[in-house]
C-alpha positions in Angstrom: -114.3 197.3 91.7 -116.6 200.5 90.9 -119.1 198.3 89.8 -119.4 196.8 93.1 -118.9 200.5 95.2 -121.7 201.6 93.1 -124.0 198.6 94.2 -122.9 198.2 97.6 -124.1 202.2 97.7 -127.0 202.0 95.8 -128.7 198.8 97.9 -127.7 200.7 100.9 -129.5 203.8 99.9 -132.7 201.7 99.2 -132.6 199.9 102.3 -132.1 202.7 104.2 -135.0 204.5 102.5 -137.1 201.2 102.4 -136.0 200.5 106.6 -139.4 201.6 108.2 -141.3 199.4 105.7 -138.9 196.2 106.5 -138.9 197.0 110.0 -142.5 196.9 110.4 -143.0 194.0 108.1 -140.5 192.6 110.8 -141.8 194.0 113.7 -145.3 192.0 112.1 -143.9 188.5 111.7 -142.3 188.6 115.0 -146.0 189.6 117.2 -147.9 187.1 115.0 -145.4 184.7 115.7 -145.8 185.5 119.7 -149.5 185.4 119.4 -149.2 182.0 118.0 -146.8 181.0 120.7 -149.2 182.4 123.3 -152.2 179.9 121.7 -149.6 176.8 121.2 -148.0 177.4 124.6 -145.0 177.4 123.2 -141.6 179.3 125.4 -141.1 182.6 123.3 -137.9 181.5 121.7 -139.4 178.5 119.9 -141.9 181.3 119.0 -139.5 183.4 117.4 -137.4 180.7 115.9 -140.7 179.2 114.4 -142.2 182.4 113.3 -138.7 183.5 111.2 -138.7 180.1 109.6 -142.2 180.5 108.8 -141.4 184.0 107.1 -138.9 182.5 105.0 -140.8 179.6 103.5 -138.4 177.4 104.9 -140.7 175.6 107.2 -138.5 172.8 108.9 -141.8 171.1 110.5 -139.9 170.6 113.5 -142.3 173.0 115.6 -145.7 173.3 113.8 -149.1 175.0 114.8 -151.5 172.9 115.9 -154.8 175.0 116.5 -156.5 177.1 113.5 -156.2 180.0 114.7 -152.5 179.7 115.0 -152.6 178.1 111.4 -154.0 181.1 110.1 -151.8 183.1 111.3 -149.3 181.1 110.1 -150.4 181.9 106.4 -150.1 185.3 107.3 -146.6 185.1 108.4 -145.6 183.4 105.4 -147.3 186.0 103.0 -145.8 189.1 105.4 -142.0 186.8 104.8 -142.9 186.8 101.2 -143.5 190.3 101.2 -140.4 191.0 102.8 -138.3 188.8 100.7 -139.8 190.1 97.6 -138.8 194.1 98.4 -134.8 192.9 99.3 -135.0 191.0 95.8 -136.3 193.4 94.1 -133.9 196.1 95.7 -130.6 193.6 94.7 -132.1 193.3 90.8 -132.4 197.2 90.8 -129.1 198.3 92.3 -127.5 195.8 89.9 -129.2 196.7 87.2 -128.5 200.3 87.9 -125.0 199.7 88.4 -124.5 197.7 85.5 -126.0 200.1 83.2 -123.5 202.7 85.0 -120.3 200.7 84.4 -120.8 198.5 81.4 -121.1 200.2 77.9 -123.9 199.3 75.1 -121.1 197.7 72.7 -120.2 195.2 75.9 -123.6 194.7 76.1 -123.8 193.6 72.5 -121.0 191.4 72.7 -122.5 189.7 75.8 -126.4 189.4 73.8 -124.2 187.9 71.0 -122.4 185.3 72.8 -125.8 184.0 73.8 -127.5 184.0 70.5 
């Protein structure tokens, strides 16, 4: 249980410190994905809906840009989503890591590298 406490207020911290970065990245996504809605005359919720699959890498294919511009900005979207992803990944792996190396001791560690070898 103070494993996970010690997580839960770790990935907290760095989201809180890391917010204005993940707002803006998606504050980004979510005007590139009106601009492309604009060009594709899309209604602005397919916009958003399409612009937040896009970000994730999903990419149903259900509502897809048709015009270059709006393909371009497509690519962007996905590389902004990647971005985004990548810094909420990376913040999980450290406040684990951080937590684990709080809670678990070297000679547990051991014994877990030795059950694998």
């Amino acid at each position: 249980m103070e494993f996970t406490l010690t997580f839960i207020r770790l990935f907290f911290l760095a989201i809180y410190l890391l917010a204005p970065l993940l707002i803006f990245l998606g504050i980004v996504i979510i005007i590139m994905g009106q601009i492309v809605c604009h060009i594709e005359k899309w209604n602005k919720f397919d916009g958003l809906y399409w612009s937040c699959i896009t970000a994730t890498t999903v990419g149903y294919g259900d509502i897809r840009p048709l015009k270059k511009v709006s393909k371009i900005l497509s690519v962007l979207i996905a590389l902004t989503g990647i971005m985004l992803t990548g810094i909420v990944i990376a913040v999980t792996l450290k406040s684990t890591s951080i937590a684990f190396e709080k809670h678990v001791t070297k000679s547990q560690i051991e014994a877990i590298k030795n059950k694998f070898n």
